[in-house]
C-alpha positions, 0 to 999 in steps of 0.5 A: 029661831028660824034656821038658815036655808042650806047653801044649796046654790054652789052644789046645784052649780056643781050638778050642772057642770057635771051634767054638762060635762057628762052630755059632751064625753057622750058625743066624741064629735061634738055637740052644739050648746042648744043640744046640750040645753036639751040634754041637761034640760039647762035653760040657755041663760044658765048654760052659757056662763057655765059652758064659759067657765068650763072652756076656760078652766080647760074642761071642754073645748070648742072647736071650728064649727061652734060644737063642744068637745071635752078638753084637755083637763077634764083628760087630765084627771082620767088614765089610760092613753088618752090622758098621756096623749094630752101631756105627750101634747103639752109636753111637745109644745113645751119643747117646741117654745123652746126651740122657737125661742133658742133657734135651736133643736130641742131634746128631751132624755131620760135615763130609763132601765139602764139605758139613754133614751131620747124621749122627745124631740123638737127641730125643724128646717131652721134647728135641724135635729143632730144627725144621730151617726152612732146610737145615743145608747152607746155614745153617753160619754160623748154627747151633752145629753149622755154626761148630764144622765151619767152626773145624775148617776152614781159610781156604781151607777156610772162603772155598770153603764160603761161596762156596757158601753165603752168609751170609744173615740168619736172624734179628736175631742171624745173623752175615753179615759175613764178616769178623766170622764169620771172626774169631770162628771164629779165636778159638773155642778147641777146648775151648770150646764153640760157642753159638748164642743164636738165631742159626739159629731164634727161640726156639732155643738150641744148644751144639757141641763138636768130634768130629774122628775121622780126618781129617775134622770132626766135631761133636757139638750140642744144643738147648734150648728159649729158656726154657732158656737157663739150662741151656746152658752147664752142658750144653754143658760137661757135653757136652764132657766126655762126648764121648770114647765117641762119639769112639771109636764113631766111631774104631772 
């Protein structure tokens, strides 16, 4: 009985992808589809379906004057800087849909070594980023984004940070009594978004949703102007429910 030829067709076809991809990493600028012909010894006619399958899957990319260069994903499945430049990127386009999309500063926080950190940021002339007058570091009891990282905490969680931090009056409607913060927090479900009426600054309102990626407290905010107050809790929903890309850039 003869034997059935081994399927050789779809390795060979990995072999070039892989010969391609190897040839562009070489060339950091750049290099045109009849240099890589050359280089892989691939004639044009098998190339350019390959070169189309890689762009779109994300491998390579071609930029303006026609050359390829290696694209975000093949970046993706190395380390170092480089693969954290390109999800910092995505990331950052992810925040700034949403700031388009809500009219409104968009922000990204996380609870890390302690401490409230602001992570990332998208504003622009027409969503000015809130005017930062008292460090967020110190002023979690206050802000939208600063109770949804102490709710994803625990009391002791909670008890140690405010140790740290007091809960000092920022304006005529900041919470300072422990007691009351601690129960708000306790009631806060997950799937409501935080709201700060002007509780950080006069004249700002802020909305947050919790972004837990890992083991660590995540929070994803936005900030309207007071005149605006109109518009929060629709783009606060509207946050909530577009929240999962930023979750998986951050998961990635």
């Amino acid at each position: 009985m003869a034997l059935k030829p081994e399927p050789t067709a779809p390795f060979h076809s990995v072999q070039h992808a892989l010969r391609v991809l190897e040839a562009v990493s070489r060339h950091g600028d750049g290099v045109t589809g009849a240099q890589l012909s050359r280089e892989t010894g691939l004639p044009t006619g098998r190339l350019a379906p390959l070169l189309l399958t890689l762009r779109r899957e994300g491998y390579v990319e071609q930029v303006g004057d026609g050359a390829y260069v290696v694209g975000a994903s093949l970046l993706l499945l190395g380390s170092g800087a480089a693969r954290r430049q390109v999800l910092e990127g995505r990331l950052q386009n992810a925040l700034a849909e949403l700031r388009d999309s809500l009219g409104a500063a968009v922000y990204l926080s996380r609870y890390l070594d302690g401490e409230v950190s602001v992570v990332q940021v998208a504003d622009g002339p027409l969503t000015p980023a809130v005017n930062e007058w008292v460090d967020f570091r110190s002023s979690a009891h206050a802000s939208a984004a600063g109770k949804c990282l102490l709710a994803q905490l625990d009391h002791d969680g909670r008890r140690d940070h405010l140790s740290r931090h007091r809960t000092v009056r920022l304006t005529s409607r900041t919470i300072t009594d422990e007691k009351i913060l601690f129960a708000q927090l306790d009631a806060q479900a997950a799937t409501v978004p935080v709201l700060d009426l002007q509780e950080y600054a006069v004249g700002t309102v802020c909305a947050a949703v919790p972004l837990t990626a890992g083991s660590s407290a995540g929070c994803l905010a936005l900030s309207l102007p007071v005149a605006d107050v109109h518009r929060l809790r629709a783009a606060a929903e509207t946050l909530s429910r577009r929240a999962a890309p930023v979750l998986l850039s951050l998961a990635l």
